[in-house]
N, C-alpha and C positions, 0 to 999 in steps of 0.2 A: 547517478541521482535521477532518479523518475518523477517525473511532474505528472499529475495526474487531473483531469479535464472535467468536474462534475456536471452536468447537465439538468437543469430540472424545467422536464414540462408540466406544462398546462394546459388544459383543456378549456378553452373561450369556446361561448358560441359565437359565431359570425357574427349574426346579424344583432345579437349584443354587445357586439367588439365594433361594430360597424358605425352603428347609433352613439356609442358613447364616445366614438372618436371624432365623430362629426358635434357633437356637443360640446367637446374638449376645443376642437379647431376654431370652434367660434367665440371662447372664452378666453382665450392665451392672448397675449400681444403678440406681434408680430416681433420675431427678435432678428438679431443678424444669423444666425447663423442658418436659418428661415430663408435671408435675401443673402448670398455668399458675398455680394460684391463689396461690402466692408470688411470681411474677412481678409478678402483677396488684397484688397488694397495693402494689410496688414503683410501680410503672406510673403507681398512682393517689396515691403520694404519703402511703401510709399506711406510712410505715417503720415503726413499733412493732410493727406485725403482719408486717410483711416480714421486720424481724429474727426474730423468734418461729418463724418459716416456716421460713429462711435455718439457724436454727441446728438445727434436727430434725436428727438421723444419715442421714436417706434423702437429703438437698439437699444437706451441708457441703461435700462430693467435687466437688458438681457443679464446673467451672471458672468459668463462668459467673456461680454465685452466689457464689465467690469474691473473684472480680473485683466484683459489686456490695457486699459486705460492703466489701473495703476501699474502695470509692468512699464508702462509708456513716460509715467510721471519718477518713476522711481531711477529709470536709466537718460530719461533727458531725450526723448524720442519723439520730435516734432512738439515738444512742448520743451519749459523748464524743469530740471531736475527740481523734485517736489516729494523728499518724504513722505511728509505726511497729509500730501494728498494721495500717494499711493497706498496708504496703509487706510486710507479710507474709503478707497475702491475696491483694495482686498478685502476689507472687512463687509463691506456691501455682498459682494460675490459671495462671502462663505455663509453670509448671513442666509442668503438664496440655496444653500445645499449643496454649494459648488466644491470638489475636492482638491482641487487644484491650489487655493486662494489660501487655505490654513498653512499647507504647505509652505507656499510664497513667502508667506509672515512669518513662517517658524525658522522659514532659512532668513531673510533679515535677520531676525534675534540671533541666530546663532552667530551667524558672520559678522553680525554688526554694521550691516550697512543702510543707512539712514538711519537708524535709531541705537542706544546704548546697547551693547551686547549682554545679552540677558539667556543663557542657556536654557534656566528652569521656565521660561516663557517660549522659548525655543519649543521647548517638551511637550509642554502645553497646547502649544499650534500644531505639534505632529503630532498629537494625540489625535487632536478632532477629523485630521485628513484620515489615518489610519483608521478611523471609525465609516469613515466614506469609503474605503476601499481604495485607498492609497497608499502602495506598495513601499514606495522611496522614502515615506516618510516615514517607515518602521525601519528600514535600514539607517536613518537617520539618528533615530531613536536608540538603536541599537550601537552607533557610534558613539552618541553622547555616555552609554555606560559602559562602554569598552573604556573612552577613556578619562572618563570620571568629570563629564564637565555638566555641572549642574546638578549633579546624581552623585552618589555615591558610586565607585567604582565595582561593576559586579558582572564580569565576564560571561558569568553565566546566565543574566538577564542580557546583555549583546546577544549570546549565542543565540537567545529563544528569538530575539524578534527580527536577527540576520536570518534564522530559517524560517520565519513566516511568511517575511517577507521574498526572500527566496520560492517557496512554495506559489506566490504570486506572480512570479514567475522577473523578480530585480536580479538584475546581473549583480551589479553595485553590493547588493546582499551576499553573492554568491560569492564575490573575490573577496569581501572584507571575512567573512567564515571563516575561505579559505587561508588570508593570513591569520586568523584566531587559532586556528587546527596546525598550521604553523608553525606561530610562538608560544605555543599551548595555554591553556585553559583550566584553572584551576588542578593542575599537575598533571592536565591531559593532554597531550600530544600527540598528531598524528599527522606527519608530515606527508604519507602517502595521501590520503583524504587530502589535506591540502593541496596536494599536488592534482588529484583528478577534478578538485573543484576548479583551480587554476585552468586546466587543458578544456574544460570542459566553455567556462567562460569565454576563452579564446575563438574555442570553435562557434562559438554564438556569436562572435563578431564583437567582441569586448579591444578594442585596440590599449588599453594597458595592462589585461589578461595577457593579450598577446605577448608583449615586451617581456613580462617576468617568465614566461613560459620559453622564450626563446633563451632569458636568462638561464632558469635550470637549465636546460639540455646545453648550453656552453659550459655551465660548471659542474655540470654532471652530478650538481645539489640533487638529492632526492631519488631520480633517474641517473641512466647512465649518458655519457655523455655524447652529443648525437651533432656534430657538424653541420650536419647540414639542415637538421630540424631548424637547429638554430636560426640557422641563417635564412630560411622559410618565415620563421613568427618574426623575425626582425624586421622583413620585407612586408610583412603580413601590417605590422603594427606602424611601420612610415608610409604606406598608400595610403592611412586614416592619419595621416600628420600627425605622431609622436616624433614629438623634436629628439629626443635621447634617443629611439630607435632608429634616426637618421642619421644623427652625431653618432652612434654604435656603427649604422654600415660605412661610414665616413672614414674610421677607425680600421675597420675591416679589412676594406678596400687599398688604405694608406699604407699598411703594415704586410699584409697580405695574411692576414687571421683564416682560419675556421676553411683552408685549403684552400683559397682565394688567391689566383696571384694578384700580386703588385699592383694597381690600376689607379694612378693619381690623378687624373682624368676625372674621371668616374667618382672617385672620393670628395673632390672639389666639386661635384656635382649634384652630392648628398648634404655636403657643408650649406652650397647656396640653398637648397630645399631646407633645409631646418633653419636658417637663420629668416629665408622669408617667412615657414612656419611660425614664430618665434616671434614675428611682428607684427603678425597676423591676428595671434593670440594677445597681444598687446591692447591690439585695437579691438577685441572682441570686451575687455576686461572695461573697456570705457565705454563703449558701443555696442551693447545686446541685442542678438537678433532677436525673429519673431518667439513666441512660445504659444 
């Protein structure tokens, strides 16, 4: 699959690019992302002083720290868990042009969390991001008609907006394709194509490309069957903390799989890495880092 880079210059004069920026620089507010250290405070997990940062009159405007405030009120981050005060920060931010923010609120709707789950509003908020040149939220889009929620079920509008979005250059688009090429596609099948979108996401550093990749070449689905590949993406996809591909080498190692000997040691050593993974994950699920 080729991604291809368009490029479009323009030709400014200087010293009319020059003038009109000093004209601009004196017309803007000052926003945080202007002064980093409200970022930062962000960044490192210090919401107390991020909110304090966040709510100065010179940052509230920014879109940006908009959209962080409601991420801040939505997960309970140096303030109270607050709905719909976050869906009123995101709707501020998108209101400003920001692409990020429609997103935010179309994933709420879809998941359902602070507000009723509402798919075709889901759709809706990934429309307007997709319109800003956001990538995830055509792959999103492209989930909801894969599998019929909100929408009518229609494979082949999945397909068009996983390869838009793909062409944008979303992993996420590129594996969900690659399971449509799969489990085919209006009586279209192509399990090799699925297979190079699969390998292909891997090598981009996709840690649950990785794991199903490591899966063919154990079941020699698709490919033939390759040991040791195996055993390569399995390793590949537990250094990025998939708990199953650490429970996999856990298994591995216990049984002596994939030409492995015996090493129970070692397998107890993969158990305790996935089961802290696994806890990890727990607390991520109530406690959201930065975005």
């Amino acid at each position: 699959m080729l991604f291809f880079l368009h490029l479009l210059n323009k030709r400014i004069h200087k010293l009319t690019y020059l003038f009109c920026g000093l004209v601009i620089s004196f017309m803007l507010p000052s926003y945080a992302h202007e002064n980093p250290k409200c970022l930062n405070y962000y960044k490192n997990y210090q919401y107390g002083k991020a909110l304090a940062c966040f709510k100065e009159s010179s940052t509230s405007g920014d879109p940006v720290v908009q959209r962080k405030l409601g991420y801040m009120y939505l997960n309970g981050l140096a303030v109270k868990k607050n709905s719909s005060k976050a869906m009123e920060w995101f709707v501020k931010s998108s209101k400003q042009g920001n692409a990020e923010a429609p997103f935010d609120i179309g994933v709420m709707y879809q998941n359902g969390k602070g507000v009723k789950q509402d798919y075709r509003k889901a759709k809706e908020w990934y429309l307007i991001a997709t319109q800003r040149g956001h990538a995830e939220a055509g792959t999103n889009i492209g989930y909801l008609y894969e599998k019929g929620l909100g929408v009518a079920q229609d494979c082949s509008q999945a397909r068009e907006w996983y390869e838009k979005a793909m062409a944008q250059g979303d992993v996420s688009a590129m594996i969900n394709l690659g399971n449509l090429f799969y489990k085919g596609c209006d009586g279209e099948q192509d399990r090799v194509l699925a297979f190079m979108l699969c390998k292909k996401a891997a090598e981009l550093g996709d840690a649950y490309a990785q794991f199903n990749l490591a899966e063919l070449y154990r079941t020699g689905r698709v490919t033939s069957e390759n040991s040791g590949k195996a055993l390569y993406w399995y390793r590949k996809s537990a250094d990025q903390g998939t708990v199953k591909a650490m429970r996999k080498l856990a298994t591995i190692h216990d049984r002596g799989w994939l030409g492995q000997p015996v090493n129970k040691p070692l397998a107890r050593e993969w158990e305790r890495k996935a089961d802290a993974a696994e806890a990890r994950q727990r607390r991520e699920e109530t406690e959201s880092g930065p975005v």
